[in-house]
C-alpha positions as CSV (number, residue, x, y, z in Angstrom):
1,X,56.3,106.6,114.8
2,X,55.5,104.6,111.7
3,X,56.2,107.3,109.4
4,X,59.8,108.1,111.1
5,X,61.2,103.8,110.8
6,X,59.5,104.4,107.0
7,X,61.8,107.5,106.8
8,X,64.6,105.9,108.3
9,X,64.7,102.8,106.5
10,X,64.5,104.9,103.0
11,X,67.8,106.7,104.5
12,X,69.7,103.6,104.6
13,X,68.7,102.0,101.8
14,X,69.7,105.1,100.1
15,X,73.1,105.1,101.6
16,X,73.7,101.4,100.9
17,X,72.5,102.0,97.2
18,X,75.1,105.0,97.1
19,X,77.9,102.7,99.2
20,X,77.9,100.1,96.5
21,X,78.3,102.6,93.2
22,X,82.3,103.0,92.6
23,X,83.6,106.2,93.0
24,X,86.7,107.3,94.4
25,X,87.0,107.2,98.2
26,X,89.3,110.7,98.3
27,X,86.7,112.7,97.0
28,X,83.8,111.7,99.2
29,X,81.5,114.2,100.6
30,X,82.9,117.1,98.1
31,X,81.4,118.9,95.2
32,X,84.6,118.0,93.1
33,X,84.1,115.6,90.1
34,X,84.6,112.1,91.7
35,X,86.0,109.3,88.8
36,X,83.3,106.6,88.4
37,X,83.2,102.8,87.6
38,X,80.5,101.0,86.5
39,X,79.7,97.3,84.9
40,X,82.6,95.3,86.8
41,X,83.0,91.9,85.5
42,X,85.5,89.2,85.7
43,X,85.7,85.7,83.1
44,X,84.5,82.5,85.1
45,X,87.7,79.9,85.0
46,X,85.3,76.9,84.7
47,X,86.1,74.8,81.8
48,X,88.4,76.8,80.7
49,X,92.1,75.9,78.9
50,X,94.0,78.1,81.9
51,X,92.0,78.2,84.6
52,X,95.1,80.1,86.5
53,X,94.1,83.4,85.2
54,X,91.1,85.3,83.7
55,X,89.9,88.8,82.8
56,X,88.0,91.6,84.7
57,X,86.9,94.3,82.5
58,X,84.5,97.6,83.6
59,X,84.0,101.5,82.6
60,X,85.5,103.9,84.0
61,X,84.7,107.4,83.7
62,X,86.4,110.4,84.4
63,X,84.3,113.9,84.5
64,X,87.0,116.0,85.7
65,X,89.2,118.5,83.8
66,X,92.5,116.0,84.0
67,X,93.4,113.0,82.5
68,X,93.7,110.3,85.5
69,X,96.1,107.4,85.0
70,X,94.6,103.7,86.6
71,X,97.8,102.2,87.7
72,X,97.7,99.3,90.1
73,X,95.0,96.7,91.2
74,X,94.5,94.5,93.7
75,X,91.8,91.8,94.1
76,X,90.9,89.3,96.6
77,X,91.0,86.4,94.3
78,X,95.1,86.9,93.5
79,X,97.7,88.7,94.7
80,X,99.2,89.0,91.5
81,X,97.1,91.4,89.1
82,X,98.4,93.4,86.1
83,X,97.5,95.9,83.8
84,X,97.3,94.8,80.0
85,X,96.9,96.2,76.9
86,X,96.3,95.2,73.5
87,X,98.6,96.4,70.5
88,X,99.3,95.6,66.8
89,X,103.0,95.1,66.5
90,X,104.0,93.3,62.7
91,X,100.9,92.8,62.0
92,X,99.8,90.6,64.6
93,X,97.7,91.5,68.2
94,X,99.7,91.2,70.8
95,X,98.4,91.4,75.0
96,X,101.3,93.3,76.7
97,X,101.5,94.7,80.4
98,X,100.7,98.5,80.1
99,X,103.6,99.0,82.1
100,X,102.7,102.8,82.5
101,X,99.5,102.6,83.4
102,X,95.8,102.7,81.6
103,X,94.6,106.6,80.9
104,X,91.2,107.6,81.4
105,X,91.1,111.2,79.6
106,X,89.2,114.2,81.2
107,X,85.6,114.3,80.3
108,X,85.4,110.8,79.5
109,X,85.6,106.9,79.6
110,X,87.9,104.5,79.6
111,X,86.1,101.0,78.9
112,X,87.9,97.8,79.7
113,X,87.0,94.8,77.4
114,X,88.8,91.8,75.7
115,X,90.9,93.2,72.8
116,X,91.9,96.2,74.5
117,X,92.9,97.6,77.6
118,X,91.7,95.1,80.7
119,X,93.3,93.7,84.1
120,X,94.5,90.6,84.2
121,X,94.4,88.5,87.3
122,X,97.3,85.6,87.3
123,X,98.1,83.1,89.4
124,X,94.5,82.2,90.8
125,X,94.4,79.6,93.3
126,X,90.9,78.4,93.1
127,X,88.4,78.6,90.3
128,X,85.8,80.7,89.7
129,X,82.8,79.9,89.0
130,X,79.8,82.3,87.5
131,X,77.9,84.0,90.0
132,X,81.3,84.5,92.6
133,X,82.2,87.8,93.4
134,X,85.3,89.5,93.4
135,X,86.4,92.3,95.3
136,X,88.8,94.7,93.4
137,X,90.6,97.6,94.4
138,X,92.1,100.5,91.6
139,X,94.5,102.9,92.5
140,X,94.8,106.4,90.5
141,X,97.6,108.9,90.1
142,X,96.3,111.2,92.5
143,X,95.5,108.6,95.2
144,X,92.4,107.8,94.6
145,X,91.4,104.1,95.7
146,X,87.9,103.0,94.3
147,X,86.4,99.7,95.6
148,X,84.0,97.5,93.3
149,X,82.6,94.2,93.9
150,X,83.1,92.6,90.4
151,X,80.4,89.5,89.4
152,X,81.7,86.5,88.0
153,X,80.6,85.7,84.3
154,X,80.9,83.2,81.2
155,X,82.6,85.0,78.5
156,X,79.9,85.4,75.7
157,X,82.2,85.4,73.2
158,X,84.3,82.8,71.0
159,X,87.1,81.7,73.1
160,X,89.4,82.2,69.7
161,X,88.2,86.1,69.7
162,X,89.2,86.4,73.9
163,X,92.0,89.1,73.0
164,X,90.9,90.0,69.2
165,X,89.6,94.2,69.2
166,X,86.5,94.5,68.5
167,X,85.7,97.4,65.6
């Protein structure tokens, strides 16, 4: 009897291990290539010059044999998200909305950091602080929907360097 509530508790620990790693919801339970997100983070507001809006960056990557194109989000912190890039136009870095979408080409990643491609989430009503969470879902071309749980962080980085690339 012992053996079998050992047995079952290994099962569900498994299965709540495997419930919390991103993948996408459409492709659960088959032997297709599922597109997977790891490292979800979003820039604590605290102290900052704009506390209205911060960052979430992540990885996503995409094993299949098709480019996949992210191209909305949703969180439970705002109801008003974007997609942004980062471009060199004259000279000069400029953050725009990626209007089309981010691309995450077959057999490979797509990382989201400050300087590049990233979500922005605007129009926060309450700060947050390091160590909140924030539930985000992205939605793919194809109708996938993947679900992370994104922890709250200070930016590590010089404020100045927020949206400079990196090399």
């Amino acid at each position: 009897m012992q053996r079998r509530g050992f047995l079952r508790s290994g099962v569900s620990a498994a299965a709540l291990v495997l419930g919390a790693c991103g993948t996408s919801d459409d492709q659960a339970g088959s032997d297709e290539a599922k597109l997977m997100v790891s490292d979800p983070w979003v820039r604590t507001t605290t102290g900052k010059k704009d506390p209205m809006m911060t960052g979430a960056f992540m990885d996503i990557t995409n094993p299949t044999s098709e480019d996949r194109v992210l191209l909305k989000v949703s969180t439970d912190a705002s109801d008003h998200t974007e997609l942004h890039k980062m471009e060199k136009v004259d000279g000069t870095m400029v953050m725009s909305e990626a209007k089309d979408g981010i691309t995450v080409p077959k057999e490979g990643h797509r990382h989201l950091v400050s300087g590049g491609y990233h979500i922005m989430i605007m129009k926060l009503e309450k700060e947050l602080k390091v160590g909140d969470e924030v539930k985000i879902t992205l939605e793919f071309d194809k109708g996938e929907k993947i679900e992370v749980t994104a922890m709250v962080k200070e930016f590590v980085e010089e404020e100045d360097h927020y949206h400079t690339p990196k090399p």
